[in-house]
C-alpha positions as CSV (number, residue, x, y, z in Angstrom):
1,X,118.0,80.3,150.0
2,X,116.5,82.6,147.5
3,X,116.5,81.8,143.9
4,X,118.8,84.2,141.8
5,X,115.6,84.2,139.1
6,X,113.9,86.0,142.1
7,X,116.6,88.7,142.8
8,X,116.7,89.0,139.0
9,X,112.9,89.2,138.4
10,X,112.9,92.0,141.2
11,X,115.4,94.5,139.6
12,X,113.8,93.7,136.2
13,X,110.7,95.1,137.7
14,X,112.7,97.8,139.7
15,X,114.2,99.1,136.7
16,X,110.6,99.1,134.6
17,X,109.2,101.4,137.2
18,X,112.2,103.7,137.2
19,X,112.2,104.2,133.6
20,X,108.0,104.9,132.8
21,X,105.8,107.7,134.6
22,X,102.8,105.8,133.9
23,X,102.7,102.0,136.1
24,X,99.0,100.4,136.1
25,X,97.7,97.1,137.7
26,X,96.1,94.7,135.5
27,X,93.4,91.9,135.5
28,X,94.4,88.7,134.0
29,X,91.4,86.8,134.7
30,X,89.9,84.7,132.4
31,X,91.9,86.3,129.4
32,X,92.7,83.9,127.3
33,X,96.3,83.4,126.7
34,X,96.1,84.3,122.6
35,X,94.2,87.3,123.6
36,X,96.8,88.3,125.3
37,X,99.3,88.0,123.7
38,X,97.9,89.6,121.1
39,X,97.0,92.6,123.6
40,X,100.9,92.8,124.5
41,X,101.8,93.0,121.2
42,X,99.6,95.8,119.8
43,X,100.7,98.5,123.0
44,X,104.2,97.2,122.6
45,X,105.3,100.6,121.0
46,X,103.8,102.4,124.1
47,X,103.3,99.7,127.0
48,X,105.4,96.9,128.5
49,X,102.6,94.6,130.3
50,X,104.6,92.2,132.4
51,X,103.3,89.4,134.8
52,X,104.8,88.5,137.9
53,X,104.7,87.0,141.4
54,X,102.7,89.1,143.7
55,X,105.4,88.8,146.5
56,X,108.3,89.9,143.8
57,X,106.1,92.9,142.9
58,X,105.5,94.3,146.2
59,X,109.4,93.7,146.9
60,X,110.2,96.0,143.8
61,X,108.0,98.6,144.5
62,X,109.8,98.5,148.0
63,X,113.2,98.6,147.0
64,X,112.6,100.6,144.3
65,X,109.5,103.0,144.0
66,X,108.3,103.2,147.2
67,X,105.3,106.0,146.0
68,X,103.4,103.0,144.1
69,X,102.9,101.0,147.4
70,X,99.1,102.2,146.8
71,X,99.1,99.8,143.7
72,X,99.7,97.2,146.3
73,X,95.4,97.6,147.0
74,X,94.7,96.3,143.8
75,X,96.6,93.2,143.4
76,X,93.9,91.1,144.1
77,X,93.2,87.7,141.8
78,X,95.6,87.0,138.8
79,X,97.4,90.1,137.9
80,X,99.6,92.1,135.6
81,X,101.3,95.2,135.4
82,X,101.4,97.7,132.7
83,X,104.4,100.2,132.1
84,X,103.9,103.0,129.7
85,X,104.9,106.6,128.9
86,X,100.8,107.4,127.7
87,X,99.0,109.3,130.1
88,X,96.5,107.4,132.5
89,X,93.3,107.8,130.3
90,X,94.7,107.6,127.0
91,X,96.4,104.2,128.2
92,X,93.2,103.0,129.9
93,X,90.8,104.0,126.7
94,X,93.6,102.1,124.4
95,X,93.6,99.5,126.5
96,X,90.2,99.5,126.6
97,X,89.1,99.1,122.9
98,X,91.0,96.2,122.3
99,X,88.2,94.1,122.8
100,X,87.1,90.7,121.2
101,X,83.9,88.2,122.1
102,X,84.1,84.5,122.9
103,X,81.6,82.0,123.7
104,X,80.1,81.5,126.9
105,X,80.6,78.5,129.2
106,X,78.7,76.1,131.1
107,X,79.0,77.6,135.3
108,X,80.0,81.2,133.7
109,X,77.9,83.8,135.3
110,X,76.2,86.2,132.2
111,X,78.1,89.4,132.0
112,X,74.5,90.9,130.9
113,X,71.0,90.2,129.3
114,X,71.8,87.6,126.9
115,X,68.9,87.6,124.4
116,X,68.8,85.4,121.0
117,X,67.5,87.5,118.3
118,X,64.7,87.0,116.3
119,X,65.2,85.5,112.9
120,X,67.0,82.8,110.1
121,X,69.5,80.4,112.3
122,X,71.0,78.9,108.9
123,X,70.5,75.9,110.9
124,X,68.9,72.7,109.1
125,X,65.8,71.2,110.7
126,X,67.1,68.5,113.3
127,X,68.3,67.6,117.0
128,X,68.9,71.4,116.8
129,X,65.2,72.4,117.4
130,X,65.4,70.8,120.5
131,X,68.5,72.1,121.8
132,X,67.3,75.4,121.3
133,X,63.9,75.0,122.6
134,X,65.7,73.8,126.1
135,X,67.2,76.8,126.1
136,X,64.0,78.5,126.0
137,X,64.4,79.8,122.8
138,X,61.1,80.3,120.5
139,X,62.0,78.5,117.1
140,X,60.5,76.5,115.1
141,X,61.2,75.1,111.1
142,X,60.2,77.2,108.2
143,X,61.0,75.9,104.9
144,X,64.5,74.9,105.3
145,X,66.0,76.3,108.3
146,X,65.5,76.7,112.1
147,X,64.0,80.0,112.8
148,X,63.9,82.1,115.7
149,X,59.8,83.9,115.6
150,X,61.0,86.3,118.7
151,X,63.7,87.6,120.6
152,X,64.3,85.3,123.4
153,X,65.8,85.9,127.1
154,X,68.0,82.9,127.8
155,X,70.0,84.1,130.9
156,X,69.6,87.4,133.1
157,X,72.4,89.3,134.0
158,X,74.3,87.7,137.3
159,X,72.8,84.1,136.3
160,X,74.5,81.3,136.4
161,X,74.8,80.1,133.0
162,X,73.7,76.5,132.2
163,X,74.9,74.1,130.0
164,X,71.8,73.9,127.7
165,X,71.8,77.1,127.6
166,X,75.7,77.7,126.6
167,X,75.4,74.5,123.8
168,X,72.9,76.3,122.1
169,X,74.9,79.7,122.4
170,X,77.9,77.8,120.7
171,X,75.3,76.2,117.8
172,X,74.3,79.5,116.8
173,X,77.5,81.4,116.8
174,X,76.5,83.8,119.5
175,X,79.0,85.4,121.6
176,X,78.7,87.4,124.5
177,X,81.4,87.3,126.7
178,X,83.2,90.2,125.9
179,X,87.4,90.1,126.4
180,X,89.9,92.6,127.2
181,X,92.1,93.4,129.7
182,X,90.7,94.7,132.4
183,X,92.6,98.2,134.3
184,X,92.0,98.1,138.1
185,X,94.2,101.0,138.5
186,X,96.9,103.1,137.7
187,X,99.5,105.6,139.2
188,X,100.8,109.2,137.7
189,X,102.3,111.9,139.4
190,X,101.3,111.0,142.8
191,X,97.9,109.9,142.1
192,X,95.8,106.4,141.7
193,X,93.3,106.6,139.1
194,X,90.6,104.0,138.7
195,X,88.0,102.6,136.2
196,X,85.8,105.4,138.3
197,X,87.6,108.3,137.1
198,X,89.5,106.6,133.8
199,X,86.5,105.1,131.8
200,X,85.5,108.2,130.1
201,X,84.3,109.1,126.1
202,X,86.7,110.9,124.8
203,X,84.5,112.2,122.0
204,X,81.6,113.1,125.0
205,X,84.3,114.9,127.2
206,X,85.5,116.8,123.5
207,X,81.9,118.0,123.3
208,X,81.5,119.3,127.0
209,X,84.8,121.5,126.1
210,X,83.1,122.7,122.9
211,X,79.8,123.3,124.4
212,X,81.6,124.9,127.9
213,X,83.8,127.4,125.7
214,X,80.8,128.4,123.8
215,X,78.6,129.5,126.6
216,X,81.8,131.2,128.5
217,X,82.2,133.0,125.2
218,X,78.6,134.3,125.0
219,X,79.0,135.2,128.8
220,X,81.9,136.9,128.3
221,X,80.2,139.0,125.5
222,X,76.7,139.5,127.0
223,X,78.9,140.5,130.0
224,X,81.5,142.6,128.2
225,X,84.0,140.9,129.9
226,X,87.3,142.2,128.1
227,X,89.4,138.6,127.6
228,X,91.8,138.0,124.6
229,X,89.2,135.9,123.1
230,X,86.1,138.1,123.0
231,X,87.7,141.4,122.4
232,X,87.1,141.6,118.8
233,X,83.6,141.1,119.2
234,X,83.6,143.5,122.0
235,X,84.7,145.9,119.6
236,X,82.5,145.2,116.7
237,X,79.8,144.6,119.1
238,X,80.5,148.1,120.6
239,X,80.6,150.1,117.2
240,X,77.2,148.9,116.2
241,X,75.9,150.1,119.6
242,X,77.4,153.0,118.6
243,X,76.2,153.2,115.4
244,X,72.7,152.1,115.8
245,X,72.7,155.2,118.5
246,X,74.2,157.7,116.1
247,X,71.4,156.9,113.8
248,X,69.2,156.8,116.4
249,X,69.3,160.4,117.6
250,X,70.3,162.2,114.6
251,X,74.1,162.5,115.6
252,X,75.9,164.3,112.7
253,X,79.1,161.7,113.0
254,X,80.5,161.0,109.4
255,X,80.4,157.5,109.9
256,X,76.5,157.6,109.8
257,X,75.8,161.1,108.4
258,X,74.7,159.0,105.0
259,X,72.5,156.3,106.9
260,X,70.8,159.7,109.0
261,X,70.0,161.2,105.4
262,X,68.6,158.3,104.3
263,X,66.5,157.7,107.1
264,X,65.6,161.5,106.7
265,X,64.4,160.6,103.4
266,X,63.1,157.8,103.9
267,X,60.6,159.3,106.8
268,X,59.8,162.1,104.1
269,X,58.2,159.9,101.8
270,X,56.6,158.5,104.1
271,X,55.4,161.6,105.4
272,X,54.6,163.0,102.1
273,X,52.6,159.4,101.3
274,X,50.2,160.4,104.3
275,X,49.5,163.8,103.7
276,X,49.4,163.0,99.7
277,X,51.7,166.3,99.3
């Protein structure tokens, strides 16, 4: 016997697939459960995050919305999905800056360099300076405080993190685990996009549009290439050729017949300057 909560869960699902474009896969690991929650409820005007049973979300996107089977890839470790009407990038970059930083602990692998800075702990002189010596970091007491004299490396990227180590993270209010809900992928129109292809500046790729039309442009004109954009130029561009040749060689237009006199006179004086006539 199946539990009606399952056959229920399953259509909920179904009918959360029907209704958005825009249906992503989710990491849940290691999120806490207040950061969640507070993730679902900043999207809420745009994106539904839901978590569910593997087995129930693989029977949905069968009896359902078949094209999303390629999600079914992804579903790997504890798992949510996200339903929204945003397109892919702008719902992985929102997604993406809600970020926050917690403390490391003891067995957690460093997610980077974790270096203590130089400088004033605000810590009083103490068991402390010991701590944080174990961990390797260079401090000593000046006047009345715990100082650190130079930055120090306490874990490499990929090491296991150590309890020393993550005690005297906590004492000095140093956090670098960074959390947010991690996209693994996400289908629209057809297509799986991943972190690959989503995780891109949207202020770096507003530049390489910027910088792209500008040197079509200048082709365009240096080419005389006759699009809707560069046809005014063209134009003006054209009439100072034109112009500039008139003058040039004398050609009695009346559009330039003032600029040739004043060349002509011009040349006389200079003429009359060098033969003192």
């Amino acid at each position: 016997m199946v539990a009606p909560w399952k056959y229920k869960e399953v259509e909920e699902l179904g009918q959360l697939m029907k209704k958005y474009p825009i249906v992503g896969i989710a990491s849940i690991e290691s999120l806490p459960a207040a950061q969640f929650q507070e993730i679902k409820a900043k999207v809420k005007d745009h994106a539904i995050i839901r978590v569910a049973r593997k087995r129930l979300i693989k029977r949905a996107i069968e009896e359902h919305r078949p094209e999303l089977k390629g999600l079914e890839d992804y579903m790997e470790g504890p798992i949510a999905l996200v339903f929204s009407d945003m397109n892919a990038f702008k719902l992985y970059n929102t997604i993406k800056k809600m970020k926050s930083r917690a403390p490391i602990k003891a067995g957690q692998v460093a997610p980077n360099d974790i270096i203590v800075p130089a400088g004033d702990t605000g810590l009083p002189p103490g068991p402390a300076l010991g701590d944080l010596k174990a961990a390797g970091i260079n401090a000593r007491i000046e006047g009345s405080t715990i100082k650190v004299v130079k930055d120090s490396l306490v874990a490499r990227e990929g090491e296991v993190v150590s309890e020393t180590v993550a005690n005297a993270l906590n004492k000095l209010g140093i956090k670098p685990v960074e959390i947010f809900l991690r996209i693994k992928a996400v289908y629209e129109d057809g297509t799986i996009f991943t972190p690959e292809v989503l995780d891109i500046s949207e202020e770096e790729t507003l530049t390489k549009i910027q910088t792209a039309y500008q040197r079509a442009f200048n082709l365009a004109v240096n080419a005389a290439y006759p699009t809707p954009a560069v046809m005014d130029v063209l134009i003006s561009k054209a009439f100072s050729n034109a112009r500039n040749l008139a003058v040039e060689i004398a050609f009695p237009a009346k559009q330039v017949i003032g600029d040739i006199l004043a060349k002509a006179h011009m040349q006389a004086n200079a003429l009359k300057a060098l033969t003192g006539q």
